[in-house]
N, C-alpha and C positions, 0 to 999 in steps of 0.2 A: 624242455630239452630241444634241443636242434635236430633235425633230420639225419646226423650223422651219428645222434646217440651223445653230444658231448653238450653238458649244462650251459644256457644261455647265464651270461653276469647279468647280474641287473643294473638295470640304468639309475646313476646316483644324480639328482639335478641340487647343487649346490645355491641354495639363495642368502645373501648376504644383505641383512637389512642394514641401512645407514642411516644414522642420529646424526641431529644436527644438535651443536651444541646453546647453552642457551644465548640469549641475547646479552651484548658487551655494553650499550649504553650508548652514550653520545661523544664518548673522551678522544676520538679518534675527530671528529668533527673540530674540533679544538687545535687541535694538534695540526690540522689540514689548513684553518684559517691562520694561523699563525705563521705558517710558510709561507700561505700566496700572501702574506701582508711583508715579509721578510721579501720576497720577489719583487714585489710591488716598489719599495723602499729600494730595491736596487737598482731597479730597474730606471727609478725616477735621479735615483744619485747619477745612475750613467749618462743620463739627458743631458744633467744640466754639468755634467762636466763639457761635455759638445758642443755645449749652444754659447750662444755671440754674448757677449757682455752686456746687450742691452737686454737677454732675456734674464739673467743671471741680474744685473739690479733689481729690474722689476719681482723678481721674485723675494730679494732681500728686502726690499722695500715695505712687501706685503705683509713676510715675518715680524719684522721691525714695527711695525704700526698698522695693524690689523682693519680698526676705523679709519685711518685717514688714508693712506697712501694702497692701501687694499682695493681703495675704490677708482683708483686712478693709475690700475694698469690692469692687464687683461691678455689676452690669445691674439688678440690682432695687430696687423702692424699699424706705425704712428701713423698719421694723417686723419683719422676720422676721428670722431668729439671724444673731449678728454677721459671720461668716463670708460670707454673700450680700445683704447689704446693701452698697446706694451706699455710705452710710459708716458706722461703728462709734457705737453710741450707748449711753446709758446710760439702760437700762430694765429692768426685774423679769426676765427674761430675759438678759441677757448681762453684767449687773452683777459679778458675781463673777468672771466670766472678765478683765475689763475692771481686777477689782481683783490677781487674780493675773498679769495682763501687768504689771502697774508696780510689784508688788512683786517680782518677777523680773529685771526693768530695774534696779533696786536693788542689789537680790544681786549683783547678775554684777560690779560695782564695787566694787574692793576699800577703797578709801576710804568709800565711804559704806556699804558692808558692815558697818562697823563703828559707824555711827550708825542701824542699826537698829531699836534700842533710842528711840530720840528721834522717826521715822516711826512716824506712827499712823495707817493705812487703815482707816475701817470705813465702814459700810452705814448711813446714817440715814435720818431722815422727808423730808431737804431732799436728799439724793441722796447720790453718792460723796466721802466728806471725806475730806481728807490734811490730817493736823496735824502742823507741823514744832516738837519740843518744844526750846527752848533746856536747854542744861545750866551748872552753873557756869562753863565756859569759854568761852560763850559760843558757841556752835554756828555758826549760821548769820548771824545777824547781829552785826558789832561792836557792844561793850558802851554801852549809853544811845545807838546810832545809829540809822539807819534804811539804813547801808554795808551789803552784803550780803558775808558772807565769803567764800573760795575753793568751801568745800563747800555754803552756800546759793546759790552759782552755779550751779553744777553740778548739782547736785540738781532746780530748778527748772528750769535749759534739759532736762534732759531729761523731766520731764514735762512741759513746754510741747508736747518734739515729738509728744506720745500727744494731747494733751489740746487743740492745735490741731485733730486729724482730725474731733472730734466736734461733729457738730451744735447738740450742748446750752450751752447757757448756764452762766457760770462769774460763782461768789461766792469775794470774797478779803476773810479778814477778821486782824484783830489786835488783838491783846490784850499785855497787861505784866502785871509784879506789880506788889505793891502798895507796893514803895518807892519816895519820891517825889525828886523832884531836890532838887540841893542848893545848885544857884547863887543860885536867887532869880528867874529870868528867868521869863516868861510861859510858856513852854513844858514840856508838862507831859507825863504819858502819854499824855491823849488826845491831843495830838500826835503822838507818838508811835507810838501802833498806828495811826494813819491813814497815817503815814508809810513804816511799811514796811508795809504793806497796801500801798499806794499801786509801793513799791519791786520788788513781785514784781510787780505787775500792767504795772508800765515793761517787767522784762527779758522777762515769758511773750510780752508783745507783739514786744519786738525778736526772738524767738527764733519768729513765726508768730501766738501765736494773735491773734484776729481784734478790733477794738477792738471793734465790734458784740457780741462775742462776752462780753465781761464785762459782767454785768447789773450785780454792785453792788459796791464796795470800803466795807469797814467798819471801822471802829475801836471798841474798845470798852472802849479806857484798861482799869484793873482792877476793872472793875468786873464783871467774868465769871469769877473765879478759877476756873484748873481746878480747884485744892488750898485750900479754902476755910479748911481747918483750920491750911493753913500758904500764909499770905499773903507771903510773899516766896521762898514755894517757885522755882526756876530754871523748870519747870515751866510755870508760869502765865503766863512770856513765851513766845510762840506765836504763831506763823501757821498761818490754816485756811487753806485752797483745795477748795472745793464745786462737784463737778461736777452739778448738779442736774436733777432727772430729766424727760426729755425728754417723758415723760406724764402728767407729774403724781405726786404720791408714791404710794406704795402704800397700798392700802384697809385702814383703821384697822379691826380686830377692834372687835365689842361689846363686849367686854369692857375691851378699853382707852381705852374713849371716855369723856369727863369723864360722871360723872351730873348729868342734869338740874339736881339740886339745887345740886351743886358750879358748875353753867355759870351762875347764877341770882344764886351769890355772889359772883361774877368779875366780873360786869355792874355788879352793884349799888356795888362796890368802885371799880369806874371811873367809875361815877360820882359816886361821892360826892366834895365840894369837899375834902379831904384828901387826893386822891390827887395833886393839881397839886403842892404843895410838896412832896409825898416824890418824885415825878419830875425838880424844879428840883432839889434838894438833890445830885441824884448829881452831877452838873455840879459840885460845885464842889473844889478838889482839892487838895492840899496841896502849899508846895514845897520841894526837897530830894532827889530821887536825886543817888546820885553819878556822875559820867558815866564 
């Protein structure tokens, strides 16, 4: 009791034990990975909506062909060796590697294995040229057409698919020999190499590369004989395809640069009023191949 006579309460101290309940497992770990992977997938879709269309091939590129073209793009920008570059280019550095992948691609088909002899790859001042050389039987394109056959199908889709990856700009030209048609009609060689110029530059595009991508289609009827000595050499019908170089051609030696005196008589030649009619005159063409 209390000093004033009246009962003390007792003190109540409440304790409330807490249970924890048992262990849930790992299903929630599950559940957590699948969202940062859902995040992740977004996150990477919003990128490549942003990024410049040379990140956006390289990356198609990579999907598309895993072994080949996986290995010849990367994070970095163009310029350094083909292998860690965004995407595969054709410059003084990677040109020969660039020309041993397509000559390889070649090889490995035993069909055009055997028209090896008629592919010409080399190294010029204007960049990587491929020259598909017709033979008597008419190789690549049927005979007096601009039809492309089963083997310059084939041949062309698959350098389309190397020749899309690359940055650089693409020259398609054509040439004939020098026999002329026979019907009589308006339609002549220059026709002709414009036509199938024109013909490979249709399927490289159905097959990828980029229209942006082809600077110039040429025709040059026969007036560019490969075989000058022998004008209706099989030969001299031909398609070029120029991959041309992404920095410019490479730096002409002194020694192989015209002399002075020689650049002086080139000037002087164009301009003299005789040079118009020997430029008109090529233009003009005779008629007569046989189709």
């Amino acid at each position: 009791m209390s000093a004033d006579g009246k009962p003390v309460r007792p003190i109540i101290v409440i304790k409330k034990k807490v249970s924890h309940g048992g262990h849930h497992g790992g299903a929630w770990k599950v559940a957590y990975a699948d969202f940062v992977t859902a995040m992740m997938s977004l996150f990477i879709v919003l990128w490549l909506m942003n990024s410049t269309p040379k990140i956006k091939k390289a990356v198609a590129g990579y999907f598309n062909d895993p072994n080949s073209s996986g290995r010849e793009t990367g994070t970095t920008e163009m310029g350094s060796k083909m292998g860690s570059s965004s995407t595969i280019s054709v410059d003084q550095q990677n040109i020969q590697k660039l020309k041993d992948q397509i000559e390889a691609i070649i090889m490995q088909q035993s069909d055009l294995h055997q028209l090896s002899d008629q592919i010409l790859i080399t190294i010029t001042n204007e960049g990587l040229r491929m020259d598909l050389l017709e033979n008597k039987g008419s190789t690549f394109f049927e005979s007096g057409s601009s039809k492309l056959s089963p083997s310059g199908t084939k041949l062309l889709t698959l350098i389309a698919a190397k020749v899309k990856l690359l940055p650089n700009k693409l020259l398609i030209e054509g040439y004939t020999d020098a026999a002329p048609f026979s019907n009589g009609s308006d339609y002549t060689n220059w026709e002709l190499s414009e036509d199938r110029a024109n013909a490979v530059r249709r399927l490289m595009q159905h097959n990828g590369v980029g229209s942006n991508q082809v600077a110039e289609v040429r025709g040059y009827g026969d007036q560019m004989l490969r075989v000058p000595s022998r004008p209706l050499d099989p030969s001299n019908r031909r398609v070029s395809l120029i991959v041309k170089w992404l920095d410019g051609p490479p730096v002409t030696r002194a020694s192989e640069r015209p002399s002075p005196e020689k650049t002086r008589k080139v000037e002087k030649a164009l301009q003299s009023p005789a040079a118009i009619p020997a430029a008109k005159s090529r233009s003009e063409k005779p008629a007569g191949r046989p189709s």
